[in-house]
LUMSETI-738711 format. One line per field, with one value per atom (N, C-alpha, C): residue number from 1; atom name; x, y, z. Coordinates in pm, whole numbers. Example, Ala and Ser with C-alpha at 12.3 -4.5 7.8 and 13.67 -1.06 7.14 Angstrom:
BEGIN
nr = 1 1 1 2 2 2
atom = N CA C N CA C
east = 1319 1230 1320 1285 1367 1290
north = -569 -450 -330 -225 -106 3
up = 780 780 780 708 714 787
% end
This chain:
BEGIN
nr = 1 1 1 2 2 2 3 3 3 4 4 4 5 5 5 6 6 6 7 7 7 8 8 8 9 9 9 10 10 10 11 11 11 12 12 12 13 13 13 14 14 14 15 15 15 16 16 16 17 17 17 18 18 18 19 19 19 20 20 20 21 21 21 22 22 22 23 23 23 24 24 24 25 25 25 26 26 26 27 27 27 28 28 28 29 29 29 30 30 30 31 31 31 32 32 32 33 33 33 34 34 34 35 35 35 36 36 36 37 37 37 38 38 38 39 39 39 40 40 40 41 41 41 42 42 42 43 43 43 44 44 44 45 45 45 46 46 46 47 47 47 48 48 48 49 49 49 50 50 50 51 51 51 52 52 52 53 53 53 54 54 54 55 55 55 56 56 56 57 57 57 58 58 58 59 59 59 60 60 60 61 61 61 62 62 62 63 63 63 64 64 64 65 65 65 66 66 66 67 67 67 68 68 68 69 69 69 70 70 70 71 71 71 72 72 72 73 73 73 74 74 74 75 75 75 76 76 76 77 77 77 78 78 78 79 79 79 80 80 80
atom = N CA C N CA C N CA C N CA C N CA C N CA C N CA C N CA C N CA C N CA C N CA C N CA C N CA C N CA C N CA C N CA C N CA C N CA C N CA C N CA C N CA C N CA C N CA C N CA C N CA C N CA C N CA C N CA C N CA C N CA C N CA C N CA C N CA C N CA C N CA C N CA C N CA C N CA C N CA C N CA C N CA C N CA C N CA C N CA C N CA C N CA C N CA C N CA C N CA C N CA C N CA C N CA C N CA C N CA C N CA C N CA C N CA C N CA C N CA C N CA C N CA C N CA C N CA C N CA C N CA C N CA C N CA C N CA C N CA C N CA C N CA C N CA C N CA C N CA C N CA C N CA C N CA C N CA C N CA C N CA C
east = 85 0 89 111 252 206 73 -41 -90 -52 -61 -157 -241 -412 -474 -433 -485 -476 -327 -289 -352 -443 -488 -626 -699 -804 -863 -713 -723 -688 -685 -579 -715 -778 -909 -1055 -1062 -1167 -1082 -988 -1005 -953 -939 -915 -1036 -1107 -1173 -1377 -1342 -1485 -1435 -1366 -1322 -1373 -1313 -1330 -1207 -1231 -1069 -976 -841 -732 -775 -799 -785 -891 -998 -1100 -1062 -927 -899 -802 -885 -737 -811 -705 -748 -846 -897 -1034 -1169 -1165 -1282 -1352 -1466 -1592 -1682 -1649 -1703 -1802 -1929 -2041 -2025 -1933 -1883 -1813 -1775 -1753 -1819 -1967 -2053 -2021 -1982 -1955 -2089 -2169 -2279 -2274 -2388 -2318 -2315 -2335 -2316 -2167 -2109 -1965 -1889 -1928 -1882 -1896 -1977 -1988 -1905 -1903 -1766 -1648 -1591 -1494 -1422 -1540 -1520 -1462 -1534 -1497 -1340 -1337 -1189 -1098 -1109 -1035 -999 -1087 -1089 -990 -975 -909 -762 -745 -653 -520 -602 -552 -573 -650 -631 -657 -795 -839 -990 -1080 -1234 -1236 -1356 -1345 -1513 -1599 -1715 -1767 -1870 -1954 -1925 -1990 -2011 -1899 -1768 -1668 -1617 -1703 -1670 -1794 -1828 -1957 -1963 -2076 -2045 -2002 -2031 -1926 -1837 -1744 -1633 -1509 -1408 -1296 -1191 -1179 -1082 -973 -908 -816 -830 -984 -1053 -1066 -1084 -1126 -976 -847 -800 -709 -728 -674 -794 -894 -961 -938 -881 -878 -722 -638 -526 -475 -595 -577 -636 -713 -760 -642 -475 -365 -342 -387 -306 -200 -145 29 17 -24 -12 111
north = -117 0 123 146 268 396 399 541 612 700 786 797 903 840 732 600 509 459 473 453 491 680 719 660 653 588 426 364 201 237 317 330 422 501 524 467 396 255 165 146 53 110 203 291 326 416 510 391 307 292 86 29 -83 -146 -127 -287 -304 -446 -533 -486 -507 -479 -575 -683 -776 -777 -702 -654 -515 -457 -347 -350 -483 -470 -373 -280 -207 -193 -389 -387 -393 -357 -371 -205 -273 -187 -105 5 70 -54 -91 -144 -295 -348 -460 -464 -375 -349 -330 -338 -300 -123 -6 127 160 227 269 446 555 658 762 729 794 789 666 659 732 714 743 915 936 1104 1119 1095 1107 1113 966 963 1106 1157 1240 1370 1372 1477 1469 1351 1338 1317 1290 1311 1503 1544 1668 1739 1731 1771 1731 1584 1529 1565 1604 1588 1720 1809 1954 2036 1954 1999 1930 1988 1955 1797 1712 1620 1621 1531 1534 1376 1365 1231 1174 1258 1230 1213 1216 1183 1009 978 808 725 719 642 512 391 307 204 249 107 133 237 275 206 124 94 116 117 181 214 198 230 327 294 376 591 545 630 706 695 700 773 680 777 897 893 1012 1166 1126 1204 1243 1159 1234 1287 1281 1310 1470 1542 1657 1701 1688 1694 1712 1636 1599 1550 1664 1619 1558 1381 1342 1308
up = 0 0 0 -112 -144 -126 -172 -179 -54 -5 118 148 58 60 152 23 79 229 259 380 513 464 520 556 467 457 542 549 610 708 770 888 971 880 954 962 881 864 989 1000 1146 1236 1229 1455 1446 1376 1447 1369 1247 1267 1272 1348 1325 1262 1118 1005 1011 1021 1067 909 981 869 757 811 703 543 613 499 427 454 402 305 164 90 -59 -126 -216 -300 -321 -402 -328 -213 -122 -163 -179 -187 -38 -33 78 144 34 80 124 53 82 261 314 416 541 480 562 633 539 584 490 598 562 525 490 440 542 664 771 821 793 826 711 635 484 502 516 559 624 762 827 793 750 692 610 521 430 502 607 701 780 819 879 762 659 524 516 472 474 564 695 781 756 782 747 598 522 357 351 376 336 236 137 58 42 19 23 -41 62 42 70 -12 -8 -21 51 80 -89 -190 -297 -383 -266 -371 -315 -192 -193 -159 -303 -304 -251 -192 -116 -194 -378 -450 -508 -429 -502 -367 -462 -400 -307 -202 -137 -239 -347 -432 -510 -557 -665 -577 -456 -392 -338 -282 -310 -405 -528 -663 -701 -648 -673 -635 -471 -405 -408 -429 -481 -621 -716 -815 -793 -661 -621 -610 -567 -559 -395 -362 -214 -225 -146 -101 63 52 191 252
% end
């Protein structure tokens, strides 16, 4: 997991809403995770803070990939 982003992302899916590491590999689907869009909102929010440039519910939909999602958000040009 080379992608900072991403790093960020798995690392806050299991401290702060625990889905085990082991369900956090790049092709996992928000929904597949059982992250509903209340967490997902969140998330978006502690992203935001974290990364330092607007981050919106609607930019991690619940069947978009932890990878997919990710390269989205660092393609906004986060320098993580």
């Amino acid at each position: 997991m080379n992608n900072p982003v991403m790093r960020h992302i798995v690392e806050i899916l299991n401290d702060k809403f625990y889905v085990p590491h082991a369900d956090l590999a790049p092709t996992a689907r928000f929904e597949d995770l059982n992250v509903d869009s209340l967490v997902l909102a969140e998330l978006a929010v502690i992203l935001q803070q974290r990364l330092g440039v607007p981050v919106d519910e609607s930019d991690l939909p619940a069947e978009m990939t932890i990878a997919d999602a990710a390269e989205n958000l660092s393609a906004k040009g986060v320098a993580a």
